[in-house]
N, CA, C and O atoms as a printed pandas DataFrame, in Angstrom:
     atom_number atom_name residue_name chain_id  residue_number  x_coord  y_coord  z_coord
0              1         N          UNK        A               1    0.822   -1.199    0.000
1              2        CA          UNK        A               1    0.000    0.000    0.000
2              3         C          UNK        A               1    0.867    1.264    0.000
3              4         O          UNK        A               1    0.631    2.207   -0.755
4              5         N          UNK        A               2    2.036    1.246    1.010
5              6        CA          UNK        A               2    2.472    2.539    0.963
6              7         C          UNK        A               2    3.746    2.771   -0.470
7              8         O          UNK        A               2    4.141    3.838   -0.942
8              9         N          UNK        A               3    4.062    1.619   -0.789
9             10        CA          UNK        A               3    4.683    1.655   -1.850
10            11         C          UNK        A               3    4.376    2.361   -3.297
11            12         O          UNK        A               3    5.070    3.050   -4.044
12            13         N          UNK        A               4    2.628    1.740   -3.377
13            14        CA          UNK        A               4    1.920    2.001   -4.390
14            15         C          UNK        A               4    1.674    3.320   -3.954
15            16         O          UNK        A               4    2.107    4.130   -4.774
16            17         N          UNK        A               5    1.165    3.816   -3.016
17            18        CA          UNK        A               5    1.418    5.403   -2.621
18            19         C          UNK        A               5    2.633    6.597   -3.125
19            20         O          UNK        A               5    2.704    7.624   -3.799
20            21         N          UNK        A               6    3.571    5.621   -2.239
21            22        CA          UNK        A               6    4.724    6.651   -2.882
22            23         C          UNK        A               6    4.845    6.984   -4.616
23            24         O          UNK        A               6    4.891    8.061   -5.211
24            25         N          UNK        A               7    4.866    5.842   -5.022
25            26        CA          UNK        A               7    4.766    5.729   -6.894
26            27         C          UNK        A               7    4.056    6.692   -7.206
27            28         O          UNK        A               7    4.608    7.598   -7.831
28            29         N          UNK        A               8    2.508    6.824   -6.856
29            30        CA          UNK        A               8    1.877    7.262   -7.669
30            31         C          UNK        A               8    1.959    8.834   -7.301
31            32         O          UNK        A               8    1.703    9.685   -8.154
32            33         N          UNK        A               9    2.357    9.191   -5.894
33            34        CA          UNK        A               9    2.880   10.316   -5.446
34            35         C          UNK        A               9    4.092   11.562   -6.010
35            36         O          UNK        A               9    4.122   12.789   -6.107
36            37         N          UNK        A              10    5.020   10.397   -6.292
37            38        CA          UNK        A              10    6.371   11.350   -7.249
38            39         C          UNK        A              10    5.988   10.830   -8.211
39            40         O          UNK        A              10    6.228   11.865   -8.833
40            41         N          UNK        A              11    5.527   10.055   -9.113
41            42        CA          UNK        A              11    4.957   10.266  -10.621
42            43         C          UNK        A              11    3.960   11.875  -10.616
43            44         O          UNK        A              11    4.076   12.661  -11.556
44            45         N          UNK        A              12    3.181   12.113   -9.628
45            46        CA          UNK        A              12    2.690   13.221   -9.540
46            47         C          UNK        A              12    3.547   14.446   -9.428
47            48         O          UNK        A              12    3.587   15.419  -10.182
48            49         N          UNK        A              13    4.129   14.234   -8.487
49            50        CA          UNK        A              13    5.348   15.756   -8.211
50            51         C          UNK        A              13    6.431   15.424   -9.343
51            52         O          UNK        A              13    7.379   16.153   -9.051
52            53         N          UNK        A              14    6.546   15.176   -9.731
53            54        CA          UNK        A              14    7.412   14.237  -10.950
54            55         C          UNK        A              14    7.195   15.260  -12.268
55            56         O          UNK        A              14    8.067   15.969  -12.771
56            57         N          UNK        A              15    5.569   15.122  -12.753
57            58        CA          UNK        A              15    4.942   15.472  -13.930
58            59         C          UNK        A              15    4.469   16.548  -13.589
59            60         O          UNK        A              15    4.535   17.411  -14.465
60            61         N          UNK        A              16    3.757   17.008  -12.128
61            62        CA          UNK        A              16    3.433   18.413  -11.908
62            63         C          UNK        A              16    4.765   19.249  -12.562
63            64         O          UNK        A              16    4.682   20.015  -13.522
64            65         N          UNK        A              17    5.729   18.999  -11.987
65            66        CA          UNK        A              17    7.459   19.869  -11.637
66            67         C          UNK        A              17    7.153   20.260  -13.170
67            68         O          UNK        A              17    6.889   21.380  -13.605
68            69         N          UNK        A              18    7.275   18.817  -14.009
69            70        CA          UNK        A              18    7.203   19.329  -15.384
70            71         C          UNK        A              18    6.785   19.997  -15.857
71            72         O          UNK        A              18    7.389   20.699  -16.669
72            73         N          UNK        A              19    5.357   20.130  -15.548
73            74        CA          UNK        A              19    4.076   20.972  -16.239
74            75         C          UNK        A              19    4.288   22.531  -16.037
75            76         O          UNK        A              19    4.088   23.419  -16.865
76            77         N          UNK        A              20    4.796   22.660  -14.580
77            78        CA          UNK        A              20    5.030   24.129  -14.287
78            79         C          UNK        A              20    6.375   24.651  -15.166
79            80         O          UNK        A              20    6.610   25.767  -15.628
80            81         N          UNK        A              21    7.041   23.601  -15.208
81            82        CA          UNK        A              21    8.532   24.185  -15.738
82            83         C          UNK        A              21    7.833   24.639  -17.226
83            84         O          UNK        A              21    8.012   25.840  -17.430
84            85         N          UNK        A              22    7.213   24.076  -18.117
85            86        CA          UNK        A              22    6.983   24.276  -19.470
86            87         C          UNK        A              22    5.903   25.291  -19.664
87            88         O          UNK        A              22    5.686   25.762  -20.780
88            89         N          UNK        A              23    5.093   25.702  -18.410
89            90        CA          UNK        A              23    3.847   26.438  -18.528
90            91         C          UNK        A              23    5.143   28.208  -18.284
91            92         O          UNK        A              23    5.180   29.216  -18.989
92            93         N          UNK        A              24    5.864   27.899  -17.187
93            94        CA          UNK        A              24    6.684   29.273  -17.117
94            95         C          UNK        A              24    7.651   29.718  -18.216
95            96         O          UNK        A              24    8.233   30.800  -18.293
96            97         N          UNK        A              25    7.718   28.572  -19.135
97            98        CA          UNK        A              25    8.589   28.892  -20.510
98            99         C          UNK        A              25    7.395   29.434  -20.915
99           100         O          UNK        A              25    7.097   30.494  -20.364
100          101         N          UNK        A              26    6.558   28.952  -21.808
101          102        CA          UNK        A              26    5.400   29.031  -22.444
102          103         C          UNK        A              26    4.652   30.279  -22.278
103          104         O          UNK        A              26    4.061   30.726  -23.261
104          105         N          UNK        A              27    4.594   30.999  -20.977
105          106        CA          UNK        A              27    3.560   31.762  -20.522
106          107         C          UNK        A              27    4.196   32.683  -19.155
107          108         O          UNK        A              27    3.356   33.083  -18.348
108          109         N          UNK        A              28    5.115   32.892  -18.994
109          110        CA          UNK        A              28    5.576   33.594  -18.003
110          111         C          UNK        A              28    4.761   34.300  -16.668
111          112         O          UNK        A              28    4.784   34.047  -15.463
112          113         N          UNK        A              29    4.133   35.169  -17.377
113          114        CA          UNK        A              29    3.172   36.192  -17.292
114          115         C          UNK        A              29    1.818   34.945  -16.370
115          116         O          UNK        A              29    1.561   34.914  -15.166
116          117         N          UNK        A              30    1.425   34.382  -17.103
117          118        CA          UNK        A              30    0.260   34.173  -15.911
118          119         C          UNK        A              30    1.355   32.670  -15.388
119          120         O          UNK        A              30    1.066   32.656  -14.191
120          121         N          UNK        A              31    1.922   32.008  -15.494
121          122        CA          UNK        A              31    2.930   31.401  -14.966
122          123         C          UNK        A              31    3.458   32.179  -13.320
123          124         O          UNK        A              31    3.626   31.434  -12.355
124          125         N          UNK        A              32    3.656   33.572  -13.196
125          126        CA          UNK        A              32    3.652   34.753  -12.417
126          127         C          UNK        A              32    2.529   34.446  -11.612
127          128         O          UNK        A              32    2.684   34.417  -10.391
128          129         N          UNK        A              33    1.542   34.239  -12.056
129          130        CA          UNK        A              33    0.422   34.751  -11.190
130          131         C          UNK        A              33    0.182   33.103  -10.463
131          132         O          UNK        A              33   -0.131   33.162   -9.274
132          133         N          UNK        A              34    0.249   32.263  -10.810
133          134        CA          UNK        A              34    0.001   31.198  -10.170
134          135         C          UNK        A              34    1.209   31.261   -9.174
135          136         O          UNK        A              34    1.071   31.095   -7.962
136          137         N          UNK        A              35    2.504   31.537   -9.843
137          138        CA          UNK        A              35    3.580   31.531   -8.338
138          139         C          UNK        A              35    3.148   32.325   -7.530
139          140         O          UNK        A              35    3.851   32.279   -6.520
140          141         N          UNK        A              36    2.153   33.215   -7.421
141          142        CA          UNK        A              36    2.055   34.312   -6.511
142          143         C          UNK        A              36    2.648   35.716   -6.146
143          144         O          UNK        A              36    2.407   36.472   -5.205
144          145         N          UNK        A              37    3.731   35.832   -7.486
145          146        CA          UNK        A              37    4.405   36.865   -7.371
146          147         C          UNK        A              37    4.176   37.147   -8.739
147          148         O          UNK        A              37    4.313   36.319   -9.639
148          149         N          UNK        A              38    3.657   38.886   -8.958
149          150        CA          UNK        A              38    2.957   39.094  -10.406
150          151         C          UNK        A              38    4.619   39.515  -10.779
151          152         O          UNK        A              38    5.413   40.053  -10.007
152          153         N          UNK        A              39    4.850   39.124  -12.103
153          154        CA          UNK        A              39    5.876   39.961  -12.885
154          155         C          UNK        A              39    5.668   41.579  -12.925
155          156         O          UNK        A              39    4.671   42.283  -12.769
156          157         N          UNK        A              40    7.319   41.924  -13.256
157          158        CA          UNK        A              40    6.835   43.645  -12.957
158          159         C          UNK        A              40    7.980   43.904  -13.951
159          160         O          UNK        A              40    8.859   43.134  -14.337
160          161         N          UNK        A              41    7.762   45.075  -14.235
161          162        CA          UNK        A              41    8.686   45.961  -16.037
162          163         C          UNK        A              41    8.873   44.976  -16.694
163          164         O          UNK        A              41   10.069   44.699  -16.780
164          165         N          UNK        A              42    8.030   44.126  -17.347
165          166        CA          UNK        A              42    7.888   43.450  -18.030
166          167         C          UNK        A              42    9.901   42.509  -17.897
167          168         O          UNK        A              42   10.786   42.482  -18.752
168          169         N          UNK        A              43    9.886   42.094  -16.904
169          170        CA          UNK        A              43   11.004   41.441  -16.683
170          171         C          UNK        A              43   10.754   39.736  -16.326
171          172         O          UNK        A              43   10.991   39.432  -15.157
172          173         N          UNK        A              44   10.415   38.907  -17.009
173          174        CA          UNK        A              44   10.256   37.177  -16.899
174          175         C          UNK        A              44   11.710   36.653  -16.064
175          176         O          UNK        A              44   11.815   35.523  -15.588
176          177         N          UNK        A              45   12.361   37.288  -16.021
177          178        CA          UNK        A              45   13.122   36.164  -15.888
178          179         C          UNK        A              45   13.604   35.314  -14.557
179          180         O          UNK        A              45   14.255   34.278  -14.692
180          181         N          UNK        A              46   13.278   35.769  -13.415
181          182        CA          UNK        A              46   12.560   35.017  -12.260
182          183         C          UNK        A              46   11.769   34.092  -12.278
183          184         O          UNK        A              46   11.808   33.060  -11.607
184          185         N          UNK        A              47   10.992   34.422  -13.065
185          186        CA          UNK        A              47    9.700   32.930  -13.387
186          187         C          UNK        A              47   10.497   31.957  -14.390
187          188         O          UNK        A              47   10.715   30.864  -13.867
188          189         N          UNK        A              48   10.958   32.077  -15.631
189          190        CA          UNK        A              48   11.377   31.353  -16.177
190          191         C          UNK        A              48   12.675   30.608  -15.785
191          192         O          UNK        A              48   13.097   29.601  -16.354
192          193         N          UNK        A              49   13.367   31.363  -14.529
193          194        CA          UNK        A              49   14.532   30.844  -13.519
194          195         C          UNK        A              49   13.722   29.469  -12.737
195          196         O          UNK        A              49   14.154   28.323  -12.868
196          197         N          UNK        A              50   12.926   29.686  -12.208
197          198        CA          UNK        A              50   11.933   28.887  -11.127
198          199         C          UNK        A              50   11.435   28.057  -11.945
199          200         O          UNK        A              50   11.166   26.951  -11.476
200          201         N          UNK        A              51   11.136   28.314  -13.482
201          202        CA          UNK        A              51   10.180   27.048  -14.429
202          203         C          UNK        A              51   11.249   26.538  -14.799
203          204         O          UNK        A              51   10.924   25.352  -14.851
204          205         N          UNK        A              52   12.430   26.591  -15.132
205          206        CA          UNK        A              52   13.457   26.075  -15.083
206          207         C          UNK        A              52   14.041   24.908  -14.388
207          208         O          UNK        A              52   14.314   23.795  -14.839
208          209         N          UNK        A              53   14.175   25.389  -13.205
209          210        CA          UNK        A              53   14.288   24.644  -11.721
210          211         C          UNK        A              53   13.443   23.718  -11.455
211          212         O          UNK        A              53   13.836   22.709  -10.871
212          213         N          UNK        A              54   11.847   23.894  -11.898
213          214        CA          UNK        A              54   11.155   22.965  -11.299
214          215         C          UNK        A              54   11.109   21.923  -13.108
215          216         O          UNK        A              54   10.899   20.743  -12.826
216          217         N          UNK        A              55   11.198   22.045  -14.127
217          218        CA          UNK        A              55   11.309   21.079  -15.073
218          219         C          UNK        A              55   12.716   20.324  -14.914
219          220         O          UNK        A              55   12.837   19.199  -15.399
220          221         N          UNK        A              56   13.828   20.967  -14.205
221          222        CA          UNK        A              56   14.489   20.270  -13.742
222          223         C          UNK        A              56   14.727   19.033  -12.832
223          224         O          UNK        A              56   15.395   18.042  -13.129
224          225         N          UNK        A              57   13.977   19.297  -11.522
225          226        CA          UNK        A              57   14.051   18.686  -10.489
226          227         C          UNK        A              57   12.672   17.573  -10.815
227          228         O          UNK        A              57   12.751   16.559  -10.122
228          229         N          UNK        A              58   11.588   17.608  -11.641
229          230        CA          UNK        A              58   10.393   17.118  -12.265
230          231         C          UNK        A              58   11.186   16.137  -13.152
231          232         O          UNK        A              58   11.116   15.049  -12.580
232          233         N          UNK        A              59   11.689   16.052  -13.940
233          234        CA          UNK        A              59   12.576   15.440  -14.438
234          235         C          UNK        A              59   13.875   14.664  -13.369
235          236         O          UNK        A              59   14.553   13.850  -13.996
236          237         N          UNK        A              60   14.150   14.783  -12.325
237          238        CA          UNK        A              60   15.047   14.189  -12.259
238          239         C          UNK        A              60   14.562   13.387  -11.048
239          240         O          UNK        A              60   15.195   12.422  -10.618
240          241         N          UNK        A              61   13.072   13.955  -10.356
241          242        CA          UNK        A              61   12.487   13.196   -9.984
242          243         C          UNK        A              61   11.839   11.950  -10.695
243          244         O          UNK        A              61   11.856   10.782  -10.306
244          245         N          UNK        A              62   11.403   12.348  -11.554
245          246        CA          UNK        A              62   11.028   11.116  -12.116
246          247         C          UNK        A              62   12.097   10.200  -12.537
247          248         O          UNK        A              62   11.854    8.994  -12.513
248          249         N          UNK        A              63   13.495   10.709  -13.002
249          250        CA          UNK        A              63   14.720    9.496  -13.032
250          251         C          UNK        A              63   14.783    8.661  -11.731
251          252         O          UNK        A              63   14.532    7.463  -11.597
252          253         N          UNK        A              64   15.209    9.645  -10.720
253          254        CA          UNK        A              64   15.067    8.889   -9.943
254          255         C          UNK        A              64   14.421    7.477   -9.297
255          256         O          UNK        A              64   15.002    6.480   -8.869
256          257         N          UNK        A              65   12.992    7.788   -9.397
257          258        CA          UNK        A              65   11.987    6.961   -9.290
258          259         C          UNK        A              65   12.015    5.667  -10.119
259          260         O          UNK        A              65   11.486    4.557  -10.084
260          261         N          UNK        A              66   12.772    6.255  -10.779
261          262        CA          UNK        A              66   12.799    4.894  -12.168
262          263         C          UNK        A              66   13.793    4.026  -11.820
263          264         O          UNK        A              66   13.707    2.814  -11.623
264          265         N          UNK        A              67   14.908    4.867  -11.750
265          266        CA          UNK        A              67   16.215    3.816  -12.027
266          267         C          UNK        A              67   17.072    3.568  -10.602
267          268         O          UNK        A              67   17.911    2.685  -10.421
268          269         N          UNK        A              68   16.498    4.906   -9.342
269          270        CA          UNK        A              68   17.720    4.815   -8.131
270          271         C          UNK        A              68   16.754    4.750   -7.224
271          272         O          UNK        A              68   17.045    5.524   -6.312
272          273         N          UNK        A              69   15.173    3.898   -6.907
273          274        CA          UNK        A              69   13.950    4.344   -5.930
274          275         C          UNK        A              69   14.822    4.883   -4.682
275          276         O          UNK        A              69   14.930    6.089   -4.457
276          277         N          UNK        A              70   15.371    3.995   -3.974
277          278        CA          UNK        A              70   16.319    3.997   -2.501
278          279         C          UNK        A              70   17.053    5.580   -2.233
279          280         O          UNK        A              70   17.355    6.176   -1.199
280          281         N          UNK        A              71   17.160    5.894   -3.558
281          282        CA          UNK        A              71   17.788    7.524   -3.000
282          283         C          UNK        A              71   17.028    8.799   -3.028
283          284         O          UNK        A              71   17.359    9.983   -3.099
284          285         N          UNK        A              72   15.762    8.086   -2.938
285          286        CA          UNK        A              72   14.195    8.963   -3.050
286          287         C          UNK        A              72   14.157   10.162   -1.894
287          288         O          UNK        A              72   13.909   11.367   -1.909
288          289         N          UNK        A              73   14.475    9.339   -1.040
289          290        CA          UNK        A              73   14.635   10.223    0.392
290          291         C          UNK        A              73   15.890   11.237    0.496
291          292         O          UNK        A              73   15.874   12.049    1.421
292          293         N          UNK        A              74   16.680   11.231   -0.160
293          294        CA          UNK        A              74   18.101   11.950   -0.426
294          295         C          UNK        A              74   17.797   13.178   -1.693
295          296         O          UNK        A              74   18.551   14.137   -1.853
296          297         N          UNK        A              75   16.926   13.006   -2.281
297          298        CA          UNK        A              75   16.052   14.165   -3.202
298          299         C          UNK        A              75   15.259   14.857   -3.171
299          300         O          UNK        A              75   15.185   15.916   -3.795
300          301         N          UNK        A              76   13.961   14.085   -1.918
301          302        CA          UNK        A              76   12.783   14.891   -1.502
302          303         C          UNK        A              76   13.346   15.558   -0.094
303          304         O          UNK        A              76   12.936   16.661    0.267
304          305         N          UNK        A              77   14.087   14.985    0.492
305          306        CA          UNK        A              77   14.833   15.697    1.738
306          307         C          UNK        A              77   14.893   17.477    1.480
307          308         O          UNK        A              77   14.302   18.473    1.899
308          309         N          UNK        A              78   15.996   17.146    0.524
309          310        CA          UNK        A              78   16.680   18.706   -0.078
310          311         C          UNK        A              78   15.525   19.415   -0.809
311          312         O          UNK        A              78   15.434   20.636   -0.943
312          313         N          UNK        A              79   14.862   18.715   -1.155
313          314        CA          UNK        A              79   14.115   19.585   -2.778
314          315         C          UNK        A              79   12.800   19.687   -1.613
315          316         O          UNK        A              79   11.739   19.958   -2.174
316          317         N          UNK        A              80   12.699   19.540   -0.298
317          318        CA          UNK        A              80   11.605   20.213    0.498
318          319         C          UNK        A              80   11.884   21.924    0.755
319          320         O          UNK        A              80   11.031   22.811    0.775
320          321         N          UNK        A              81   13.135   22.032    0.913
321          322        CA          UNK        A              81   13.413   23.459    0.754
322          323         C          UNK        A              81   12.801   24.420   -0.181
323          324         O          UNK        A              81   12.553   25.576    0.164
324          325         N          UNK        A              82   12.576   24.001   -1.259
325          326        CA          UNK        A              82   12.053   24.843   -2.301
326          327         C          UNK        A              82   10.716   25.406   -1.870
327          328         O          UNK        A              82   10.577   26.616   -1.691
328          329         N          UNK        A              83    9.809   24.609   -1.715
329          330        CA          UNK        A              83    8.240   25.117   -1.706
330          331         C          UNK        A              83    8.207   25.889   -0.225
331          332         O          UNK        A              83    7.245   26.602    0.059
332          333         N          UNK        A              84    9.219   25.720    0.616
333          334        CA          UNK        A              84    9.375   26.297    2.175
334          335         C          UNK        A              84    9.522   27.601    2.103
335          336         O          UNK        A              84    8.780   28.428    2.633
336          337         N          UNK        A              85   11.428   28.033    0.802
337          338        CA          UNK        A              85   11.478   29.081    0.178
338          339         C          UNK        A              85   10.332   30.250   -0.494
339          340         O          UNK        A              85   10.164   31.459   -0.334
340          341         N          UNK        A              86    9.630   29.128   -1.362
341          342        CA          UNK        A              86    8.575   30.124   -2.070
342          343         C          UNK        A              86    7.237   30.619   -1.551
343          344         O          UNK        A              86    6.403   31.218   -2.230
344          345         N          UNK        A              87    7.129   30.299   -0.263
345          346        CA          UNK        A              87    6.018   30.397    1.088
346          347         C          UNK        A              87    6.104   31.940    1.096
347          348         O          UNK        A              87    5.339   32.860    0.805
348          349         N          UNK        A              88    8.148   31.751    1.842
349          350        CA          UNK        A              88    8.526   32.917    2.347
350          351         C          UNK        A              88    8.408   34.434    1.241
351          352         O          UNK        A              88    8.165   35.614    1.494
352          353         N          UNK        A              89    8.713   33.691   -0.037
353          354        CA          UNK        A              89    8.665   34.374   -1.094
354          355         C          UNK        A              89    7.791   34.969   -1.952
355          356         O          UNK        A              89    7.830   35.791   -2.867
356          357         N          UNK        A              90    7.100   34.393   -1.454
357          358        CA          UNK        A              90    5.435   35.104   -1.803
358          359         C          UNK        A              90    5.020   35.815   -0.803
359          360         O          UNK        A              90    4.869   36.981   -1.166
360          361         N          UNK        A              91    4.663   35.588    0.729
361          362        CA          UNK        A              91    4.629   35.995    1.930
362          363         C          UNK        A              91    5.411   37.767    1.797
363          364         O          UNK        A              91    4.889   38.812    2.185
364          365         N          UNK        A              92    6.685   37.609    1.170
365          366        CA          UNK        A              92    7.364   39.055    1.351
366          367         C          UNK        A              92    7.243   39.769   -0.021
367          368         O          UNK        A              92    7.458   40.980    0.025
368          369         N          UNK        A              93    7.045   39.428   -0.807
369          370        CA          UNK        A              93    7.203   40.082   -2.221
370          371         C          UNK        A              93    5.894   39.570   -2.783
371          372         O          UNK        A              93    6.398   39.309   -3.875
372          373         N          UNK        A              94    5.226   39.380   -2.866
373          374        CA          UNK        A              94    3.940   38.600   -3.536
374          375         C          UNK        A              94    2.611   38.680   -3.089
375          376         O          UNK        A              94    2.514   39.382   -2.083
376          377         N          UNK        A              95    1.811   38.318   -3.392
377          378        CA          UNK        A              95    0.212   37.931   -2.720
378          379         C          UNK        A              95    0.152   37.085   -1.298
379          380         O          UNK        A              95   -0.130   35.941   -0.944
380          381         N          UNK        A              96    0.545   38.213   -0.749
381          382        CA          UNK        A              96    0.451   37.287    0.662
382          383         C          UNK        A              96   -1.181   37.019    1.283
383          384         O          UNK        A              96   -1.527   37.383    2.407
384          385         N          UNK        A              97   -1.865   36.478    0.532
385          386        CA          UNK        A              97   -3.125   35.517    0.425
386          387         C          UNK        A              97   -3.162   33.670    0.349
387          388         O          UNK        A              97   -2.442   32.767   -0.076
388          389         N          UNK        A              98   -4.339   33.809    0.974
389          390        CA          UNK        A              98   -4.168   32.314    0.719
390          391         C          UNK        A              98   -3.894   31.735   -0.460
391          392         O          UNK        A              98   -3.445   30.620   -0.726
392          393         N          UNK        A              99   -4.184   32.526   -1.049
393          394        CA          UNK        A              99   -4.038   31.559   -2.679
394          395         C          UNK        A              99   -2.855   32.107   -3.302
395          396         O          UNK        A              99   -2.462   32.057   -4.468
396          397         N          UNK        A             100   -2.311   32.713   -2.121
397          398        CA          UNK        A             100   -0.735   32.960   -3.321
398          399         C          UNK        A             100    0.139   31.753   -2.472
399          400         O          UNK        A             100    1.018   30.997   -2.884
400          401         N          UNK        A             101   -0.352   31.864   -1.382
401          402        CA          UNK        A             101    0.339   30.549   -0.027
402          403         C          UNK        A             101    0.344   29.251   -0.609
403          404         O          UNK        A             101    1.384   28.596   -0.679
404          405         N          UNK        A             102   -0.768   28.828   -1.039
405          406        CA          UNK        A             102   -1.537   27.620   -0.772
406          407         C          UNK        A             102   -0.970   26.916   -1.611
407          408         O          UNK        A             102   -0.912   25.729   -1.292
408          409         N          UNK        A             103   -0.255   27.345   -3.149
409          410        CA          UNK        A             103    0.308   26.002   -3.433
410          411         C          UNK        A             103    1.379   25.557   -2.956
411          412         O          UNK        A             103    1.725   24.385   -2.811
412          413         N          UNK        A             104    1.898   26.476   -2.715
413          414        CA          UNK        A             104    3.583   25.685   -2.424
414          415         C          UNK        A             104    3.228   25.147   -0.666
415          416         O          UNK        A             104    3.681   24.069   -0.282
416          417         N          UNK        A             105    2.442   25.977    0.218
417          418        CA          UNK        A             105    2.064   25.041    1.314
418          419         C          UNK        A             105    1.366   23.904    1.189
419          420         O          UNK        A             105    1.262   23.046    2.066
420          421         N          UNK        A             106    0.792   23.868   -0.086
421          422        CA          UNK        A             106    0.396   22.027   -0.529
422          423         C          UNK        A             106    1.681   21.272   -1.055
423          424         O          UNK        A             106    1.829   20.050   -1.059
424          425         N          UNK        A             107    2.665   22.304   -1.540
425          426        CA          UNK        A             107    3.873   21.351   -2.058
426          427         C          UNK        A             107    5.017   20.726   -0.570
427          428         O          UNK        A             107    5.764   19.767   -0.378
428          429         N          UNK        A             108    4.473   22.163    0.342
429          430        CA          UNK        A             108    5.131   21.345    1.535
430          431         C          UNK        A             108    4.768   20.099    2.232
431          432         O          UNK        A             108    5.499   19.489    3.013
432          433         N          UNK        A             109    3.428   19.736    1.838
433          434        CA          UNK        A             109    2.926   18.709    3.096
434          435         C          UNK        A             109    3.192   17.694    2.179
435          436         O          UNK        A             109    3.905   16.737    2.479
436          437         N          UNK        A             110    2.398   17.901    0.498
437          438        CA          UNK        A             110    3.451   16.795   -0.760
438          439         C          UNK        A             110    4.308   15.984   -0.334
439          440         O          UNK        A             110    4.173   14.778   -0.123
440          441         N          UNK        A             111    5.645   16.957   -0.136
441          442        CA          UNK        A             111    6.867   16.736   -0.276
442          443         C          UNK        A             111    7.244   15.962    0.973
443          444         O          UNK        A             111    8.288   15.311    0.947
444          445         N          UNK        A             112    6.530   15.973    2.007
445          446        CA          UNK        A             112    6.827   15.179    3.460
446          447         C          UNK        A             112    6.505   14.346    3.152
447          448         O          UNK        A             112    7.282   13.402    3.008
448          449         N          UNK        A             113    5.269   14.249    2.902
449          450        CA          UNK        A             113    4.308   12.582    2.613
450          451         C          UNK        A             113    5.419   11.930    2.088
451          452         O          UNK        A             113    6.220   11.241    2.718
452          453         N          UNK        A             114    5.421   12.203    0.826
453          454        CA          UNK        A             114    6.774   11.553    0.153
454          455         C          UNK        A             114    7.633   11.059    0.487
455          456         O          UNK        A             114    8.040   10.025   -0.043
456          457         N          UNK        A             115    8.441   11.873    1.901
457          458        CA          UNK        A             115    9.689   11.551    2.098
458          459         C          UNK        A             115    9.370   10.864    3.311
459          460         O          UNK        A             115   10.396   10.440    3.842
460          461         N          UNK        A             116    8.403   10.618    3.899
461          462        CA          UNK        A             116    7.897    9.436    5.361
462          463         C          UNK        A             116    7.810    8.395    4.276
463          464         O          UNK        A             116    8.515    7.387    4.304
464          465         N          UNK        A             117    6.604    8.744    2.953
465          466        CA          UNK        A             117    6.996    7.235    2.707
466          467         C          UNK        A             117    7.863    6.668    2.127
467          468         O          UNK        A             117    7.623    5.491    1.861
468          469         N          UNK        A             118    9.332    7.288    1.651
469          470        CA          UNK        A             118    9.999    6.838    1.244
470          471         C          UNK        A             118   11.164    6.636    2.057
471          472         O          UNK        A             118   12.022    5.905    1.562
472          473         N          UNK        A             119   11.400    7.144    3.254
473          474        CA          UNK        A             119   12.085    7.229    4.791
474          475         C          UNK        A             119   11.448    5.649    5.255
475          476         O          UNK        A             119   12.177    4.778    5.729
476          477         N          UNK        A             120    9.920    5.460    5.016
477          478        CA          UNK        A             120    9.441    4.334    5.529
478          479         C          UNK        A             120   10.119    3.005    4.389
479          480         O          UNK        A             120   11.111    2.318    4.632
480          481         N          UNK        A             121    9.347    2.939    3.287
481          482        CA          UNK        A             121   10.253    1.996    2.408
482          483         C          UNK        A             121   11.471    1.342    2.513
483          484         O          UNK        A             121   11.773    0.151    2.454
484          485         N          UNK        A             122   12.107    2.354    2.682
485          486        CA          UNK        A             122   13.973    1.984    2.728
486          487         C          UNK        A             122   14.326    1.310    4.215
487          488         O          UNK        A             122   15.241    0.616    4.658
488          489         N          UNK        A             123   12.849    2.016    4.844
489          490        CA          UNK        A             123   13.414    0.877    6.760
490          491         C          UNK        A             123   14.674    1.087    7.313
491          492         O          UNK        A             123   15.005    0.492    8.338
């Protein structure tokens, strides 16, 4: 059960990571508005830094998962920092509303689940 959990869990944060990384190439501008921090003088390149980062780590989550499961916990560990970061980062520069909060405080509780059950797995 918790196995099939974890799977279907970073296949999710896996393909989300992706989706955002290609939506902040693609679309900057409302890409902006879902991070919670609106673009300003027409300057992208913060967002497309961050869509970057997360088609990165979306991608290498999903390697992971594939080919190294056991070092699952050694990826979601570190890469919990991020959505902790962009809390703060919206909170000070951004829509400090719930809905500028709320995703990356859903990417925080995500990213635990994940790493209990993959902290649990490895035993």
């Amino acid at each position: 059960m918790y196995r099939k959990l974890l799977t279907l869990g970073t296949w999710l944060l896996g393909i989300g990571l992706v989706g955002l990384g290609i939506h902040a190439l693609l679309d900057p501008s409302a890409a902006s508005q879902g991070y919670g921090v609106l673009l300003g003088d027409d300057n992208p390149g913060y967002i497309i830094a961050a869509g970057m980062r997360d088609l990165a780590l979306g991608l290498a989550t999903i390697g992971v998962l594939l080919r190294h499961r056991k070092a699952l916990p050694f990826l979601l560990a570190p890469m919990l920092v991020i959505p902790l970061a962009d809390v703060g980062l919206v909170l000070k520069h951004g829509e400090a509303t719930m809905l500028g909060v709320a995703p990356h405080a859903v990417g925080v509780v995500g990213i635990c689940v994940l790493l209990v059950l993959s902290l649990r797995e490895n035993g």
